[in-house]
Structure formats: C-alpha cells, structure tokens
VEXDREN-2710 file (C-alpha; in Angstrom, 1 decimal):
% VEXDREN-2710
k/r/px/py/pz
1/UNK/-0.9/30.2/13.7
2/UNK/-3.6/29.4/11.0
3/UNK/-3.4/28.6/7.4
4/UNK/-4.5/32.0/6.4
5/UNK/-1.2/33.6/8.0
6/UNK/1.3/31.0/7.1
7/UNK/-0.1/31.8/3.7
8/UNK/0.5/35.3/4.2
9/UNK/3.9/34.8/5.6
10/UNK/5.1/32.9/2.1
11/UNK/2.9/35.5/0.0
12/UNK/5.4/38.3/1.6
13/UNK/8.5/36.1/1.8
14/UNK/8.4/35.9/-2.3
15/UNK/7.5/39.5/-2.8
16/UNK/10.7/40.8/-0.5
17/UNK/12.9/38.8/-1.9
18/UNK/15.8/41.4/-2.8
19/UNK/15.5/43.1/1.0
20/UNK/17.8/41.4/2.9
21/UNK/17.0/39.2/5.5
22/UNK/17.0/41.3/8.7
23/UNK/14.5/43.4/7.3
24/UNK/12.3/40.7/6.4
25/UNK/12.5/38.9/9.5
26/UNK/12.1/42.5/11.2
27/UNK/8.7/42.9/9.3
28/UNK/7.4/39.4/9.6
29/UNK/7.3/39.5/13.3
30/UNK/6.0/42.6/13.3
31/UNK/3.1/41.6/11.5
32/UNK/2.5/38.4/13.1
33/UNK/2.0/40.4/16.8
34/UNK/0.4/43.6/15.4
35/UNK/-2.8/42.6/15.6
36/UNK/-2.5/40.9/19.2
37/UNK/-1.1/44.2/20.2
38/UNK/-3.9/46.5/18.8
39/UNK/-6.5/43.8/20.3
40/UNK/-4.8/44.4/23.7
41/UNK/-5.2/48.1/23.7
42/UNK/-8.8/47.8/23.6
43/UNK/-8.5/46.0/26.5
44/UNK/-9.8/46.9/30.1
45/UNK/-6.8/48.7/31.9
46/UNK/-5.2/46.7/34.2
47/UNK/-7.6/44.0/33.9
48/UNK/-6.4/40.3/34.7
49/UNK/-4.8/37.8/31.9
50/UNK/-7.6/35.0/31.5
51/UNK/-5.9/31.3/30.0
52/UNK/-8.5/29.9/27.5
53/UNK/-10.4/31.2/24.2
54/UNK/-13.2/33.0/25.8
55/UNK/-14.0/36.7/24.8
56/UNK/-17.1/37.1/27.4
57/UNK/-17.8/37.9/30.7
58/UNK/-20.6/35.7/32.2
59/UNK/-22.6/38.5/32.1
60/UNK/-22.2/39.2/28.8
61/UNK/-22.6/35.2/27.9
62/UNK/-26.4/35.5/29.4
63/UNK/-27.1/38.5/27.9
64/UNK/-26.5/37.4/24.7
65/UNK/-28.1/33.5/25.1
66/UNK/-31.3/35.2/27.3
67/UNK/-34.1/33.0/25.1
68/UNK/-32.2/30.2/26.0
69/UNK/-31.7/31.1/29.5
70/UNK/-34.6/34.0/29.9
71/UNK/-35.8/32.3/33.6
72/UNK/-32.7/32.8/35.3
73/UNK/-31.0/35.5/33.3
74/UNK/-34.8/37.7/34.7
75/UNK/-34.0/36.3/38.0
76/UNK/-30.4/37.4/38.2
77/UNK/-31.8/41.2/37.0
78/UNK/-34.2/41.0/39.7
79/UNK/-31.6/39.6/42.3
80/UNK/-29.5/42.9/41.2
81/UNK/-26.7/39.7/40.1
82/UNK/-26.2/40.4/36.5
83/UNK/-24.0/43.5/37.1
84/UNK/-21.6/41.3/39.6
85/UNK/-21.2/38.8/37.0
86/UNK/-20.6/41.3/34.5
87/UNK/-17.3/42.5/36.3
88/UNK/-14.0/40.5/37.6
89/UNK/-14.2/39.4/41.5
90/UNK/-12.3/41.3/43.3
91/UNK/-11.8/39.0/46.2
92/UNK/-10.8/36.0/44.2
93/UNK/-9.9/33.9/40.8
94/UNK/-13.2/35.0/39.1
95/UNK/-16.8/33.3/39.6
96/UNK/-18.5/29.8/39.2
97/UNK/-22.5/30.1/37.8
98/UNK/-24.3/26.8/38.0
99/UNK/-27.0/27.7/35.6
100/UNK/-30.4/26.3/35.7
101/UNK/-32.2/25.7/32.6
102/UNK/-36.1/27.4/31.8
103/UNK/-37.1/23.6/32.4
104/UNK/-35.4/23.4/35.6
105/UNK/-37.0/26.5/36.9
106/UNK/-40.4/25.2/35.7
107/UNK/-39.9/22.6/37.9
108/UNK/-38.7/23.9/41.0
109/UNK/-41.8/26.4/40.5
110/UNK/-43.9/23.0/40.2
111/UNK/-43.0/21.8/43.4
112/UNK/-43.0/24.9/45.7
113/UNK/-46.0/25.5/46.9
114/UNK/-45.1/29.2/47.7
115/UNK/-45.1/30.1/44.0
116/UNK/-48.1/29.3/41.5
117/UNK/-46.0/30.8/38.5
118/UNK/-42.9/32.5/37.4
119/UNK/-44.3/35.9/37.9
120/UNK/-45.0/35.7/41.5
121/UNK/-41.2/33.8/42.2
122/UNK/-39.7/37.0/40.7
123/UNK/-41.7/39.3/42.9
124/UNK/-39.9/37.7/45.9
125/UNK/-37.4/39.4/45.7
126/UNK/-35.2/38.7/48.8
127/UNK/-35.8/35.3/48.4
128/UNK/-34.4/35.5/44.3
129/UNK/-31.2/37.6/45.5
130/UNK/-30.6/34.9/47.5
131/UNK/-31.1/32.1/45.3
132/UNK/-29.3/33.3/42.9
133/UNK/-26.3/34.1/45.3
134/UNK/-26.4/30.1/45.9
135/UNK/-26.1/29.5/42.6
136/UNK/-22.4/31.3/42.5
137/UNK/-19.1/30.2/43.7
138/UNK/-16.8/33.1/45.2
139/UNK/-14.1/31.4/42.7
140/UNK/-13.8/29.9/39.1
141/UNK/-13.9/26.2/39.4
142/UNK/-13.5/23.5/37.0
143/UNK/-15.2/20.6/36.8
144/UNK/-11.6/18.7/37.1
145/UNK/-11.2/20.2/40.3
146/UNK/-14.3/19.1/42.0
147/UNK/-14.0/16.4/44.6
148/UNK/-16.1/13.8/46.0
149/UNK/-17.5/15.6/48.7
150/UNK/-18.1/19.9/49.3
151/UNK/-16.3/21.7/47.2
152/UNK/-14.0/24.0/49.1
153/UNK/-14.8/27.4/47.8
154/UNK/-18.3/28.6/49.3
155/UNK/-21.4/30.3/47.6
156/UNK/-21.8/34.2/47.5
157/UNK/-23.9/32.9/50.4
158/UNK/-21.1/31.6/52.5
159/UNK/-22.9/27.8/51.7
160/UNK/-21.1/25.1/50.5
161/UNK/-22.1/23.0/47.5
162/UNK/-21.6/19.2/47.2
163/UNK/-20.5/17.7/44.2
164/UNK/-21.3/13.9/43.6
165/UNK/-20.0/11.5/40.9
166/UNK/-21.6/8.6/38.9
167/UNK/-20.9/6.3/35.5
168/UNK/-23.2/6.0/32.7
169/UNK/-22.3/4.0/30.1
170/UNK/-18.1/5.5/29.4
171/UNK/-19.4/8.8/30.8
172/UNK/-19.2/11.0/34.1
173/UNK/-22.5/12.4/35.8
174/UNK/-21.4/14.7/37.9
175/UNK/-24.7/16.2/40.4
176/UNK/-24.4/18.7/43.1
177/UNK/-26.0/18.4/46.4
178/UNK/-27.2/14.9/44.7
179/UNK/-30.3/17.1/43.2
180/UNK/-28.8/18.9/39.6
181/UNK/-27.2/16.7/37.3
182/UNK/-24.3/19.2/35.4
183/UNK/-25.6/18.8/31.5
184/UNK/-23.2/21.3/30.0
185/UNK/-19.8/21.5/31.8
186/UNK/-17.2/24.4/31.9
187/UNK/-18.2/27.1/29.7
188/UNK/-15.2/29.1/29.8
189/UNK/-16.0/33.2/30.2
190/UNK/-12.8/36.3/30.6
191/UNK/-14.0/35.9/34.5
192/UNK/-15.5/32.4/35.5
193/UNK/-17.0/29.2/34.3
194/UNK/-20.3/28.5/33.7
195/UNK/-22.1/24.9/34.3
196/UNK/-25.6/24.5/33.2
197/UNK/-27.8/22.3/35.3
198/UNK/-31.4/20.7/35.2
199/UNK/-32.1/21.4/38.3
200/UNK/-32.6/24.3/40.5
201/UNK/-30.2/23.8/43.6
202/UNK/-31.9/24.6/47.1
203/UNK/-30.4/26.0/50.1
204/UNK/-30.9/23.4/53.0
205/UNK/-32.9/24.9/55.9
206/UNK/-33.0/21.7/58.1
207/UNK/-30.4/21.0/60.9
208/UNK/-28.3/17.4/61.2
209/UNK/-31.1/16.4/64.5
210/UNK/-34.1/17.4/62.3
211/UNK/-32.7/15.7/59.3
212/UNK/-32.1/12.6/61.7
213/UNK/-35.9/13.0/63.2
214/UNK/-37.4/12.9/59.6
215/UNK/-36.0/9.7/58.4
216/UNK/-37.3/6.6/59.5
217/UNK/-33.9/4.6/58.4
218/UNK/-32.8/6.0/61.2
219/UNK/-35.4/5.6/64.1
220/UNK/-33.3/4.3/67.0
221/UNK/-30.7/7.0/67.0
222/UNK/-33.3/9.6/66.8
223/UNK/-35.4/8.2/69.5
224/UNK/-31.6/7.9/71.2
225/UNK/-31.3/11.5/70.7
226/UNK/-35.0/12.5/71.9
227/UNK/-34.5/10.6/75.0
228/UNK/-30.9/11.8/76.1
229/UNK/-32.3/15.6/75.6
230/UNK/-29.1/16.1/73.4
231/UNK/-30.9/18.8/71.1
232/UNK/-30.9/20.8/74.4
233/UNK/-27.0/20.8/75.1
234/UNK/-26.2/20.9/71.1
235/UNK/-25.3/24.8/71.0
236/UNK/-22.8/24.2/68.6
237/UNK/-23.3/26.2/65.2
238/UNK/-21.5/23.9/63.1
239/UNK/-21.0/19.9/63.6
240/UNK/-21.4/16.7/62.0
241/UNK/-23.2/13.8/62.5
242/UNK/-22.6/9.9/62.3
243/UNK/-25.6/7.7/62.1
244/UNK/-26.1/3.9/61.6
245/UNK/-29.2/2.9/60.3
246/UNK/-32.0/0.8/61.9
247/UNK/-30.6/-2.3/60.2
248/UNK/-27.3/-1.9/61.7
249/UNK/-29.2/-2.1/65.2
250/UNK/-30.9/-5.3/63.8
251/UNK/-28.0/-7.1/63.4
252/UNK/-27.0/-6.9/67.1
253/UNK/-30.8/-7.7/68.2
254/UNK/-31.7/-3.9/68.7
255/UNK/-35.0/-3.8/67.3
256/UNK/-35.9/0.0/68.6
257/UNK/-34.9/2.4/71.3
258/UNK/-36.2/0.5/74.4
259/UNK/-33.7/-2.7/73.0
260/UNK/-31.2/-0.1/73.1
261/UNK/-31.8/1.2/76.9
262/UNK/-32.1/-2.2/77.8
263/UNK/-28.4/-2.9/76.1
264/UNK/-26.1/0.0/77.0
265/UNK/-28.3/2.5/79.6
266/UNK/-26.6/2.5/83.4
267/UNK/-29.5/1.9/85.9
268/UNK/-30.7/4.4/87.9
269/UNK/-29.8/7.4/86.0
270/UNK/-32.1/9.4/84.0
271/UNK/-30.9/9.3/80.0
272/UNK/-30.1/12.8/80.4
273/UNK/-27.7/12.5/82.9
274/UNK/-24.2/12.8/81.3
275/UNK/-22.7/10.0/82.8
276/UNK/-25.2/7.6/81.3
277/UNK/-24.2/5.4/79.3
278/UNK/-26.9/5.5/77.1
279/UNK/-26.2/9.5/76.9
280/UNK/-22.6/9.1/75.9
281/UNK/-23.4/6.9/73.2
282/UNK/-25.7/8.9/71.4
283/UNK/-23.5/12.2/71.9
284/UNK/-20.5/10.4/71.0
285/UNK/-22.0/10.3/67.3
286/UNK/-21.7/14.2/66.8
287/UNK/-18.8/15.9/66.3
288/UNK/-17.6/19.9/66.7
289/UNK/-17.5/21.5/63.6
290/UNK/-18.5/20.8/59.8
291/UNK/-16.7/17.5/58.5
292/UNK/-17.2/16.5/55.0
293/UNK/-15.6/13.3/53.6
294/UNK/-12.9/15.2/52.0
295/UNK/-12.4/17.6/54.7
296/UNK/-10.8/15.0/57.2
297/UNK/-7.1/15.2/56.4
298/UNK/-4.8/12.5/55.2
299/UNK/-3.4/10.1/58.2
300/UNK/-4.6/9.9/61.7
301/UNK/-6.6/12.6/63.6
302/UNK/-9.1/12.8/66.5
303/UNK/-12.2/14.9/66.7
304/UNK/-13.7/16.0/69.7
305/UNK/-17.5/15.0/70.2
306/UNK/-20.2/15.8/72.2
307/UNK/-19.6/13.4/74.7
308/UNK/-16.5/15.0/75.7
309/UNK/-14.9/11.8/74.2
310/UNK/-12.4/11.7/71.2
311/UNK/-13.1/9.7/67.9
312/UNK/-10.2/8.9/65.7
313/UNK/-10.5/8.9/62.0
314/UNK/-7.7/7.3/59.6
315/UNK/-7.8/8.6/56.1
316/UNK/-5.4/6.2/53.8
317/UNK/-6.1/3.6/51.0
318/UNK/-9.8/3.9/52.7
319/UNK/-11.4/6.0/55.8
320/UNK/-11.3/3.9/59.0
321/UNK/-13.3/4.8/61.8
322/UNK/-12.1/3.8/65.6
323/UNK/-9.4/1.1/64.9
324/UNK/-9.0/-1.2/67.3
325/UNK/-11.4/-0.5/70.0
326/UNK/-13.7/-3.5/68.5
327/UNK/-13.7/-6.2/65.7
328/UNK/-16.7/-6.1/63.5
329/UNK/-16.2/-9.2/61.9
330/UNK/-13.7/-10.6/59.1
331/UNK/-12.7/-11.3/55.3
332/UNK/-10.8/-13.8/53.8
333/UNK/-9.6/-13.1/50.4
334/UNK/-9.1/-15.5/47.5
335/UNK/-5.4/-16.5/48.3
336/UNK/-6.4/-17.6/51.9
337/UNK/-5.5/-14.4/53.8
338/UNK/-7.4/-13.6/56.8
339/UNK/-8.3/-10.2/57.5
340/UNK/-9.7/-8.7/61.1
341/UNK/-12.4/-5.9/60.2
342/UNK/-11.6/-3.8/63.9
343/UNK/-12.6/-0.6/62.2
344/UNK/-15.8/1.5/61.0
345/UNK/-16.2/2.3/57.7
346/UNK/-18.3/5.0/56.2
347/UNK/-21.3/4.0/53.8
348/UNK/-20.4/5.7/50.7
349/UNK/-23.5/6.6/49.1
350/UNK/-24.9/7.6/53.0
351/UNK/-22.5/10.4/53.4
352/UNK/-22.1/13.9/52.7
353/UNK/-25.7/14.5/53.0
354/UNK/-26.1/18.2/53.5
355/UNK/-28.1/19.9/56.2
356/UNK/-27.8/23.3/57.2
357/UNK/-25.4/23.0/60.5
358/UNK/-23.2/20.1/58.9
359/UNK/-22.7/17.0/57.0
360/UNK/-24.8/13.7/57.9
361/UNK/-22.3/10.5/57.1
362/UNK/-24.0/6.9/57.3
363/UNK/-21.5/4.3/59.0
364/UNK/-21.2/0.7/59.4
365/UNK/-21.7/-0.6/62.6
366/UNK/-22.5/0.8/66.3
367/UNK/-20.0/3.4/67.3
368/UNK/-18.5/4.0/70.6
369/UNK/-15.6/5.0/72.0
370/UNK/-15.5/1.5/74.2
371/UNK/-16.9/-1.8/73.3
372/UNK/-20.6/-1.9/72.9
373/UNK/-21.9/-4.1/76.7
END
C-alpha cells in the first residue's frame, strides 16, 4: 500500500470519527479493494492469474517499443507470430521470446550470403516463420531456471536451445547456443518473458558426423569414423556423440588414423566389419538418443551405444565417465593424499555443442569399453 492511500486512510479515519468503528472499518476495506475489483472486471474472462507487475502481453510490449525493435517486430508480422504472442498458450505456462536487437539482425543479414538486405530476408517468408518460431520457448522461462546445458522446454520448432554461463567482472553472461549473449534479462509480460539478445540465434542444420568431419581438432576420430563406414549403419534420428581431440591421441603416440589402425585394429578384418576392433572403438563413442550434460540423471546409469556395448556414466560431485575399466593417471593433493584418476571426465567448455541430431561432448582420454591394446 502506497503513501498516497495510507494518507487517504488517516484523511477518512479523522473525518468519521463519531461513526462507530464497525462502520469505519466496513468502509475502509471497502475502499482499499474497490479499485482492484473494478480493475478485475475489465479483465479477460477466465483468463489466467499472472505473479509479477506486468500489464502487457508480449505482443502488446513489441507493438508498443516497434522503433526499438522494428527488425524483428516486421519479421514476426511476416512470420504470422505476432498474433500468437499476443494471446495466452494454450498448451503451457505462457511463452519465452529471445529477442534480437535491429543490430543483431544487421548482422546476421551481414553474414548470410542468401540475403543482401532486410527487404529480401522478409520476402522469405517460410524461412522467417521459422526463424522466428526458433526464437520462442513453448513455456515462460526465467533466467534463474536455466541450466548449464539445453534448457528443457523446446522451441515452437520442437528444437532445443542451449544456455551457457560466464563471469565478467561480479556479473553473469549468460549466451545461448554459445552465439547470443542475453543483454536484457526477464522482461516480465501477463503471458511470458521476454530476453533481448545481440545476436540472431540459428537453427543447426549439420548432423554430430558432419560436425565431427568439419573440425580438424578432431581428425583421427573422423578419419576413424570414415574408415569403419559408421555413417552407413548410424540410422538413428537422435544420438550423441563423444569425441577426444587429436591431442588426446598424441599423448598415447597416435599421431593420425593409420597410428590408430596400427594400435587397436584386429588383422585380417576389413574396418567395417563389426567385430573389428577398430570398428567397436569408434562406434562405441556414439550413443542412442540426445544426451545433454544435464540430461544424464543423478547417480549411475548406462547408455547403450553403437557398438552394441554399454557405457556407464556417474553423475555426483562431478560426471565420471567409465570408472574402473582403466586408470588415466593420478593426483596428489596438498595434504599428501593420493588419488587414482580410473575415470573419464568431460571437457567442460567442449560439450554441449549443438548439432542438429544431438549433442557433441569433448572428453578426456581414449574411450573404450575395455582397456585400450
């Protein structure tokens, strides 16, 4: 209750002083809801209670700010969007609008080849319902309730987004799919939130094996992959890669893929043959299904991979990979203590990378499900 009312309260407290006090209580609660009661009335009917201070729809929000916002708010018209975020979701807690800035979709106009200006992006206008359908959660998120990892609620697309966290100074960065830093956070509208962003976010087109091809950090295993004819037997929709890089090879004197057939591969077999060894290893880095960091569940569980073989992940304190079938090396802390390293761990700032059939997480040392010959 403001000033202005407890003002008003005393004002009419004086002035009624001879009516007794039922009467005055009686009118002085009376007052205080009238006007919430005549603001409800105007109300949508049987529209949802929203928590916060916010009197707009997102909609409504862009409508009003459209200088500010006049790239996106004309893509959204174009994309037939602006009428859906207009309205409640009927399917869920509201919506989530990560909204680009003009600057941002100067830029992504910069770099796309496909589209000299503005003008011809909003003439595409499959291509603009669809971005703009990426740019919308099927649920109102805060930014509190991201994790480190996909977010679980998907895209009016059926995507989902990645959401990444960094320090600057004493404050949070937060980016999604590592591209579009979040510069204004949780604008709170009647049915969503809305985050601005400097960047235009991209669907990913490229599978987990092409992603793997088009890196050279990670030569070997994609030569591994070439060789044993895996993209051939990978008919799975979803799955989810684990790659080491080239410099994890190094370290056990792998210096490319022919090091590595000389290693591991059982003679006499082509490296398509299942039984290889050399086969096994590579498909024993792919797993069924779509596995982002914070997807795995907390504890012990196996995954099924390619190679018919299980891998076990432990998610605790930290995520260990395959405990116990090898030891990696070991640490000795500052009181003396010697610890055994018999488990893979995942290279943070390698993982999560997003491809269009699954997650691509970066690991630690050469995985298999027996020791590496």
């Amino acid at each position: 209750m403001n000033m202005n009312r407890l003002s008003g309260i005393r004002f009419w407290n004086n002035r009624l002083f001879g009516i007794r006090r039922p009467v005055i209580i009686s009118f002085l609660v009376l007052w205080v809801i009238l006007p919430e009661v005549m603001t409800s009335c105007k109300s949508e009917p049987n529209a949802p209670i929203w928590s916060g201070e916010a009197t707009l729809t997102i909609g409504q929000y862009l409508e009003n700010n459209q200088k500010e916002y006049s790239k996106f708010y004309r893509l959204l018209v174009g994309g037939k969007m602006l009428t859906t975020l207009h309205a409640y979701n009927p399917y869920g807690d509201g919506y989530t609008l990560f909204l680009p800035t003009d600057e941002a979709i100067d830029h992504f106009i910069q770099q796309n080849q496909k589209y000299g200006t503005f003008e011809e992006l909003l003439k595409d206008t499959s291509f603009i319902k669809m971005l703009t359908r990426y740019h919308t959660l099927n649920k109102k998120v805060h930014t509190d309730e991201f994790p480190d990892g996909a977010l679980v609620d998907s895209t009016l697309t059926g995507d989902r987004l990645v959401a990444s966290f960094s320090a600057i100074g004493d404050s949070q960065l937060i980016k999604i799919n590592n591209v579009a830093p979040i510069i204004k956070p949780n604008l709170n509208m009647t049915n969503g939130y809305i985050h601005v962003i400097s960047e235009v976010l991209q669907p990913v087109n490229i599978s987990g094996y092409d992603w793997l091809q088009q890196h050279n950090d990670y030569s070997i295993l994609a030569q591994a992959m070439k060789l044993s004819g895996i993209q051939k037997k990978l008919n799975w929709d979803k799955y989810t890669l684990f790659a080491e890089p080239d410099s994890i090879y190094h370290r056990y004197g792998i210096n490319n893929v022919n090091d590595l057939i000389s290693r591991i591969a059982t003679p006499g077999l082509p490296l398509t043959t299942k039984t290889n060894v050399f086969f096994q290893f590579t498909a024993y880095h792919i797993l069924n299904g779509e596995y982002f960091m914070n997807d795995f569940p907390w504890g012990s569980s196996k995954y099924l991979t390619l190679s018919d073989e299980l891998l076990t992940i432990y998610v605790g304190k930290d995520v260990r990979i395959n405990t116990g079938v090898a030891t990696y090396g070991t640490t000795i802390s500052e009181s003396g203590v010697k610890t055994v390293i018999n488990y893979i761990r995942p290279i943070s700032e390698g993982c999560n990378i997003l491809t269009s059939t699954g997650p691509v997480h970066s690991i630690s040392e050469l995985m298999y499900y027996l020791p590496l010959p």
